[in-house]
C-alpha positions in Angstrom: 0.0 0.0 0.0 1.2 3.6 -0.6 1.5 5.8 2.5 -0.5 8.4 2.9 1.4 12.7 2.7 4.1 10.7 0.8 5.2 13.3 -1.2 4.7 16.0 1.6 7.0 14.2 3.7 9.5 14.0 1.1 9.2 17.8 0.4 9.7 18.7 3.9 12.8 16.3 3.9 14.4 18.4 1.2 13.0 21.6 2.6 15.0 21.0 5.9 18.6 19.9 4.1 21.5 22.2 4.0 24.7 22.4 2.4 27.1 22.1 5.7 25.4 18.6 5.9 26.5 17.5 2.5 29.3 14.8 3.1 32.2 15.4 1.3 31.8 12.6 -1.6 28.5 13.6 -2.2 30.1 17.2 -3.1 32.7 15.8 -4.8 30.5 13.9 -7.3 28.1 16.5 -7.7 30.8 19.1 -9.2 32.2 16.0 -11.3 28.7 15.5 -12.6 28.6 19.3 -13.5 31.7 19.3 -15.2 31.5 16.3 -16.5 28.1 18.0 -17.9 29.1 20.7 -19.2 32.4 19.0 -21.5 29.9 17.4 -23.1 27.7 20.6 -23.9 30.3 21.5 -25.5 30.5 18.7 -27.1 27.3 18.6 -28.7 27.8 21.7 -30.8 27.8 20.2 -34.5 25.7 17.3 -33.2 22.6 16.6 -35.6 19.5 18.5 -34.5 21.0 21.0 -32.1 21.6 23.7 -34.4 18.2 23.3 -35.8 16.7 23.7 -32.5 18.9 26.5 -31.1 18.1 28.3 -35.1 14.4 28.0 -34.1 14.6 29.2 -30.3 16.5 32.0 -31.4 13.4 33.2 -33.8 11.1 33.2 -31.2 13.3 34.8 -28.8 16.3 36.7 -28.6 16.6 38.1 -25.2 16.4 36.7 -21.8 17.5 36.1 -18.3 19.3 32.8 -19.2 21.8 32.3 -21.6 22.1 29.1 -24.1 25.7 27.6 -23.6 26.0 27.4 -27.5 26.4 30.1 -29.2 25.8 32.5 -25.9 22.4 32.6 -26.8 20.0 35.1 -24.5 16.5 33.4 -24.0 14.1 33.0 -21.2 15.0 30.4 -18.9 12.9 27.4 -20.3 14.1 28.0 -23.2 17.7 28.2 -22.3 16.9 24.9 -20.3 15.7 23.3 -23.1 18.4 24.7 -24.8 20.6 23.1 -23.2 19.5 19.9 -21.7 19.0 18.9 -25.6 23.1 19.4 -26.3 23.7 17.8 -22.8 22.1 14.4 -24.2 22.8 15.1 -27.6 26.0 13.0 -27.6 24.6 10.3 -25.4 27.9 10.7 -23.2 26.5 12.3 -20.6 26.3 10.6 -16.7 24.0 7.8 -15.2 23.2 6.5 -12.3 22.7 2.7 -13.9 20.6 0.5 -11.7 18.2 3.3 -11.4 18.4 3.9 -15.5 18.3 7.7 -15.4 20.8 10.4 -17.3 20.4 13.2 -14.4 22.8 16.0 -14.9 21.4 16.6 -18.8 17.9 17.7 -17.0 18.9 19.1 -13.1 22.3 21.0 -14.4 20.0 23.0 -17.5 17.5 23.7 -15.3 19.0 25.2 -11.7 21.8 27.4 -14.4 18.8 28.6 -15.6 16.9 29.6 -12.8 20.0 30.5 -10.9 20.5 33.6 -13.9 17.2 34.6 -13.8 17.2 34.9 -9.8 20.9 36.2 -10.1 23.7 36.0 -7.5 22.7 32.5 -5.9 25.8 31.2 -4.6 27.8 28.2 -5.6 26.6 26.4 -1.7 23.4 27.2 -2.7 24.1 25.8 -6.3 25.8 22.3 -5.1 23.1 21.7 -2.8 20.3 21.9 -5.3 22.5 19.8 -7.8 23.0 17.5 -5.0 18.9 17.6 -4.0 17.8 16.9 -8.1 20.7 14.0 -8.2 19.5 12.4 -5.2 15.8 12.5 -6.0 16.3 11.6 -9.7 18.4 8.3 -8.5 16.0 7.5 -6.0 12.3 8.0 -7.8 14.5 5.8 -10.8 15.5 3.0 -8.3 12.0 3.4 -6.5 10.4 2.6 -10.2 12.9 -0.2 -10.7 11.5 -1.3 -14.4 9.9 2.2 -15.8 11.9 1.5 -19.1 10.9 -1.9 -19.5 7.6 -0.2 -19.3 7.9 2.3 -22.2 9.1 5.3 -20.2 12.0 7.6 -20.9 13.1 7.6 -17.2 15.4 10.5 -17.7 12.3 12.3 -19.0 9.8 11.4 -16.5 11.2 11.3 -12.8 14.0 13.8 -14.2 11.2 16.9 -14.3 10.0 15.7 -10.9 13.7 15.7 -9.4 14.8 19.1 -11.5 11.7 20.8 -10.1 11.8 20.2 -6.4 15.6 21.3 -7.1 15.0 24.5 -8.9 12.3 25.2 -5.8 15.2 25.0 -3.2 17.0 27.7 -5.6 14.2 29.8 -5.4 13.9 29.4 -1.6 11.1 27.4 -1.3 9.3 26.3 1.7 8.0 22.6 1.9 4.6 23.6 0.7 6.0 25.5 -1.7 8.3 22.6 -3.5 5.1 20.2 -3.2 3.6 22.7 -5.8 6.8 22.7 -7.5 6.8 18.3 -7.3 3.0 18.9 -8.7 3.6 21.2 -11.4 5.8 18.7 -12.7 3.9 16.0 -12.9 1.5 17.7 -14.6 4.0 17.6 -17.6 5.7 14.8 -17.2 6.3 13.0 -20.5 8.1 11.2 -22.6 8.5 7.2 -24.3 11.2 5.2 -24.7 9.9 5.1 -28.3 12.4 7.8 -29.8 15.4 5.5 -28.9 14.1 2.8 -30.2 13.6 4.5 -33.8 16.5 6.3 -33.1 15.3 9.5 -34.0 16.3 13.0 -32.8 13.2 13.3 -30.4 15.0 11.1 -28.4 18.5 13.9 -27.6 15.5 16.6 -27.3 14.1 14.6 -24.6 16.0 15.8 -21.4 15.5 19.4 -22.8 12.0 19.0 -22.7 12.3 17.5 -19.4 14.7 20.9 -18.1 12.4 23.1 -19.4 9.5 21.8 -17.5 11.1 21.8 -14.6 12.0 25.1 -14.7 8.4 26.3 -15.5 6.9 24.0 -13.0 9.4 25.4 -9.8 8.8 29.5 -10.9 5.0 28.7 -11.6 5.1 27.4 -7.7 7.3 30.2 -6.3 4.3 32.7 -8.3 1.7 30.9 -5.8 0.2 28.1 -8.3 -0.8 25.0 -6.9 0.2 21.8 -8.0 -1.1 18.4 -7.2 -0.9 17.5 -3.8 -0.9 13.5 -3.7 2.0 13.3 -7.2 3.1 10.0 -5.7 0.9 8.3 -4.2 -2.4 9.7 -5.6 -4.7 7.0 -7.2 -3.8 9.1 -10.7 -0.2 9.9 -9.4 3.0 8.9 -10.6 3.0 5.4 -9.0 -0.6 4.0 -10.3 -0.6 5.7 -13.4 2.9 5.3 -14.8 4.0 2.9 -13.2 1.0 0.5 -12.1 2.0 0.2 -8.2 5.0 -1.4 -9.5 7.2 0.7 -6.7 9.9 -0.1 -4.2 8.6 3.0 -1.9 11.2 2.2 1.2 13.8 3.0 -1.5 12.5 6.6 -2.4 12.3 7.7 1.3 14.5 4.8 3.9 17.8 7.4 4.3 17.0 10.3 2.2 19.2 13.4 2.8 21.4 11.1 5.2 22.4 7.9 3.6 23.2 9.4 -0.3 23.1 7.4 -3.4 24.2 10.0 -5.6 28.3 9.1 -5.0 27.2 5.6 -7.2 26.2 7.0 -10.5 28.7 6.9 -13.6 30.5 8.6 -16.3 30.6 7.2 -19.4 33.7 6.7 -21.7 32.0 5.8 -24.5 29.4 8.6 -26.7 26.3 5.9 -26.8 23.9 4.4 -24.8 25.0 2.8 -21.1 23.6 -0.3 -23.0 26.1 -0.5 -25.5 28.8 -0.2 -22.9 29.5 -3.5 -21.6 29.6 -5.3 -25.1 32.0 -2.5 -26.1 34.7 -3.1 -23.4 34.4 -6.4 -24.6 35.2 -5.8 -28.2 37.8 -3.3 -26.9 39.5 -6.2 -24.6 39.0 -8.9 -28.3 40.6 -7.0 -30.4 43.6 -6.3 -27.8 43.9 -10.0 -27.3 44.3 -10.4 -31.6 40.9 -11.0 -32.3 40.2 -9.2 -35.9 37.1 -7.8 -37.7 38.3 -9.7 -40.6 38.3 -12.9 -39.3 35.4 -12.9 -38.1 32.3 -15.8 -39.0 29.5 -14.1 -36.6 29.0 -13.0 -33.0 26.3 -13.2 -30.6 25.6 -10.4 -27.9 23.8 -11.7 -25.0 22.2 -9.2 -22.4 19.4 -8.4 -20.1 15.8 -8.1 -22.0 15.5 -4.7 -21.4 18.8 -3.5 -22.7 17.7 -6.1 -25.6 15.0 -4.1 -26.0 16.8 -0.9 -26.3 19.8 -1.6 -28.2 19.1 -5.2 -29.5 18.2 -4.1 -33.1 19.9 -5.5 -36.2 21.7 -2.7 -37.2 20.4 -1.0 -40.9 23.2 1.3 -41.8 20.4 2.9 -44.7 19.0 4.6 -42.3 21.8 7.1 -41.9 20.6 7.7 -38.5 23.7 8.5 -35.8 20.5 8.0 -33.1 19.9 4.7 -34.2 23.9 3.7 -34.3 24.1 5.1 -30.2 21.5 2.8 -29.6 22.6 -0.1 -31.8 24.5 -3.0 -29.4 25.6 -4.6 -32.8 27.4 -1.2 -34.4 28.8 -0.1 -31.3 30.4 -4.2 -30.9 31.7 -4.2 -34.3 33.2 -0.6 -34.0 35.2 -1.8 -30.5 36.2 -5.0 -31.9 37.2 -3.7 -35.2 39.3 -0.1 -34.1 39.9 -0.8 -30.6 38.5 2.0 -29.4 35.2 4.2 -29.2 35.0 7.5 -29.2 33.3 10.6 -30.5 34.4 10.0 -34.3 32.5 7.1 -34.1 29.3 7.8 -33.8 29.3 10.6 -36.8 27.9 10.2 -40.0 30.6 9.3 -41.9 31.4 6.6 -39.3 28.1 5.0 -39.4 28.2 3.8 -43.1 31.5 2.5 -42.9 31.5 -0.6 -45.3 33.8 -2.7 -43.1 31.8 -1.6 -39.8 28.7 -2.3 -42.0 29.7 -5.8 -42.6 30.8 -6.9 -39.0 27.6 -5.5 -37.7 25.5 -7.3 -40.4 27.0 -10.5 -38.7 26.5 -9.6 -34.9 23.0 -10.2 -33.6 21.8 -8.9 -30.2 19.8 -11.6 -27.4 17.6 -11.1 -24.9 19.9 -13.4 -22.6 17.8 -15.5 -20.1 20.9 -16.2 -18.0 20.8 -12.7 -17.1 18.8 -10.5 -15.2 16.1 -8.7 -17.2 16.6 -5.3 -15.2 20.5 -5.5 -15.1 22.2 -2.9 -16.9 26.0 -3.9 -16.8 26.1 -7.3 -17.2 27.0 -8.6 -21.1 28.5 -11.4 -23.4 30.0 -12.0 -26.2 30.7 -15.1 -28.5 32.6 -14.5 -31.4 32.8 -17.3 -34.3 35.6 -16.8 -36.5 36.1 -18.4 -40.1 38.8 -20.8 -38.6 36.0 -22.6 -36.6 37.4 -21.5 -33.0 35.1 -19.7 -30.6 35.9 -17.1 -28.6 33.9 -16.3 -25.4 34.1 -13.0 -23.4 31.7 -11.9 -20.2 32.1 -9.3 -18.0 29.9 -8.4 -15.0 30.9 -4.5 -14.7 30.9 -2.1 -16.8 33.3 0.8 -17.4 32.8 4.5 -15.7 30.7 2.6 -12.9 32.0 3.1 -9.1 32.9 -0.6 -9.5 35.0 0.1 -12.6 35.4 3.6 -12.4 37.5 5.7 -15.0 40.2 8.0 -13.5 41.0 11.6 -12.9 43.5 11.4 -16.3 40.6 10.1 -17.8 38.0 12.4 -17.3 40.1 15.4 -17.6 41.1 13.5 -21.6 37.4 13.4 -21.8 36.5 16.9 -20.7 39.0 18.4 -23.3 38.3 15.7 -25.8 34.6 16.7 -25.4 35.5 20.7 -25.7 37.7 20.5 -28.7 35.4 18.3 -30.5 32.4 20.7 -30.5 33.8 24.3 -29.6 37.9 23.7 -31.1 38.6 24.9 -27.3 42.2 24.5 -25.7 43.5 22.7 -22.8 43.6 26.0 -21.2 40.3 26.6 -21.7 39.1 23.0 -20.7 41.3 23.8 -17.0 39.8 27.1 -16.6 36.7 25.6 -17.0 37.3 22.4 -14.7 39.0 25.1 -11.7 35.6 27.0 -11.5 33.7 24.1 -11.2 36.2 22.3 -8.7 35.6 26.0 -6.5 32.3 26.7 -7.2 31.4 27.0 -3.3 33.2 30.3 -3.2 31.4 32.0 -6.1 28.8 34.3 -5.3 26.9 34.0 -8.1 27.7 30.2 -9.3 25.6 30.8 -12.6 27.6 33.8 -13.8 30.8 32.0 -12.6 29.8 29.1 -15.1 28.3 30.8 -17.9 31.6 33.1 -17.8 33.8 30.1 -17.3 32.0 28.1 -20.7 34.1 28.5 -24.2 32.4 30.8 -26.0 31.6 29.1 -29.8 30.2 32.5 -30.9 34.0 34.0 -30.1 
């Protein structure tokens, strides 16, 4: 049974945290998430669609509180936060927490930078504490609906403009009451399918936009005195019975919340494509350094949880053209790792994707919904490759790179960060550091929005 003021009580929870209780790991994640974030903004400049949509924003608008990160676009803050939260998912390199299936900086980051301009001067305590807040919840309403993907849902989408609101309502000094109209608003436009990934279409990269810029409207519409829905969660039309059919582990939303933190276990990816993908592709990647080559290959088999199947278990169709479609393809993203021994952002561009050779290996590499496996899981994979010889060659792996149980290192991110910046924006490795030492002190800005809008490579320049 769902508990009655459920989502009261976890509004006055949040109400009553501050950012001298934060533990220090929790802070330390949250700035790598930002930064982490905000590489791959960068990033995303040329990426397919985001031009387009920044092109069409700026018609409709071109002044505003909030700035766009590409291009130093002026807009209103949803906009801005849609702005952004698009290029943030764009490259599908951006964080997540992975048994709780949600990308969580491409929604929360978007949407406190842009209420933090328009409010102005909100310092960088106040900043990491909300981050921290929208983290937390998004993790926890994800591992709370354990199989909201297998369901359909974009999870990023749907708890991440819950999570992003009640965030943005700390920023704007919101009481308890206050962020329950902020949780409602939310809800009220919560949306999105897990349909878009699996046409790979550019919906999909929009998604967490459309996610930021609800949240954003839903936490100032509350601070303006609207009222939201008072039973979100547990409401007999609330999130739990109508997306989620009572389907809900509701001791792991609220058991510890604000004292024992879950946001220190999401992960960074090292690979631009879906989390998915990732597993198989540190297989291929360890193959093809043991001497296993594309062109000896017969066939391979990719075995993996049914709802990964479900999401990346396609047979890949290099006529569509689509680089959406390669992210979220297991048996591209295989054949790329086992063929170059490595993945990065050059291989998930559109001359990339119609690579004959690629082409080929993926024609002969078929996805399974592996029984062995749990249906949920998200990291565990295997591979068995046939080659022409006869010989088989098996490869499993239980972890996945990026995770807290595999995680990638401070040399690494840093690559990542200025990989990310010169890719999109032809920014330096100075420019990359200055960026990375604002983050790393963003406690001691007084205005932590203008201290990272500043701090951001200016494409425009």
């Amino acid at each position: 049974m769902t508990p009655e003021n459920l989502s009261r009580e976890l509004c006055e929870v949040v109400a009553a945290l501050r950012y001298e209780t934060l533990p220090d790991a929790v802070v330390s994640t949250v700035k790598a998430l930002m930064l982490d974030t905000l590489g791959v903004i960068g990033g995303a400049s040329a990426a397919p669609g985001i031009a387009a949509l920044n092109d069409r924003l700026s018609k409709w608008e071109t002044t505003g509180s909030a700035t766009g990160l590409i291009g130093m676009r002026r807009y209103a803050p949803p906009s801005a936060a849609l702005a952004n939260g698009a290029a943030a998912h764009a490259l599908d390199f951006d964080d997540q927490h992975d048994p709780a299936r949600v990308h969580t900086s491409c929604v929360v980051l978007p949407t406190l930078l842009a209420t933090a301009e328009d409010v102005g001067k909100v310092s960088g305590r106040d900043f990491v504490l909300a981050m921290a807040i929208g983290a937390e919840l998004h993790a926890r309403l994800g591992l709370a609906c354990y199989n909201s993907l297998g369901k359909g849902w974009h999870p990023t989408m749907i708890f991440g403009t819950l999570a992003a609101s009640v965030a943005a309502g700390r920023l704007l000094g919101l009481d308890a009451d206050g962020l329950q109209n902020a949780l409602g608003m939310a809800f009220h436009q919560a949306s999105g399918s897990a349909q878009s990934m699996r046409d790979g279409v550019l919906s999909k990269r929009l998604g967490a936009g459309f996610a930021a810029r609800n949240a954003v409207t839903g936490a100032f519409l509350a601070a303006d005195g609207l009222t939201g829905t008072r039973r979100t969660l547990e409401g007999n039309a609330g999130l739990f019975a109508l997306y989620e059919r009572d389907e809900v582990k509701i001791d792991v939303l609220m058991d510890g919340l604000g004292t024992a933190w879950r946001t220190p276990e999401y992960s960074f990816k090292p690979y631009p494509c879906c989390r998915c993908n990732h597993t198989p592709i540190g297989l291929g990647i360890r193959l093809h350094d043991e001497g296993i080559r594309a062109e000896d290959v017969a066939s391979v088999e990719v075995g993996m949880g049914h709802v990964n199947w479900l999401t990346v278990g396609e047979p890949y169709d290099a006529s569509r053209n689509s680089v959406v479609h390669a992210q979220f393809n297991a048996a591209y993203s295989f054949a790329r790792a086992l063929a170059d021994g490595r993945v990065n952002l050059e291989t998930y561009t559109k001359a990339a994707i119609v690579e004959p050779r690629i082409v080929a290996l993926a024609g002969v590499t078929t996805a399974i919904s592996d029984p062995a496996i749990d249906a949920t899981a998200i990291e565990p994979a295997r591979v068995k490759v046939t080659l022409k010889s006869g010989r088989v060659v098996d490869a499993a792996s239980e972890t996945t790179k990026g995770s807290p149980e595999e995680p990638m290192t401070a040399e690494e991110m840093i690559a990542k960060l200025r990989a990310c910046l010169a890719f999109g924006l032809g920014a330096d490795a100075e420019q990359a550091n200055r960026l990375a030492d604002t983050i790393a002190n963003l406690e001691r800005h007084p205005d932590a929005a203008r201290a990272i809008v500043d701090a951001f490579p200016d494409s425009a320049a």
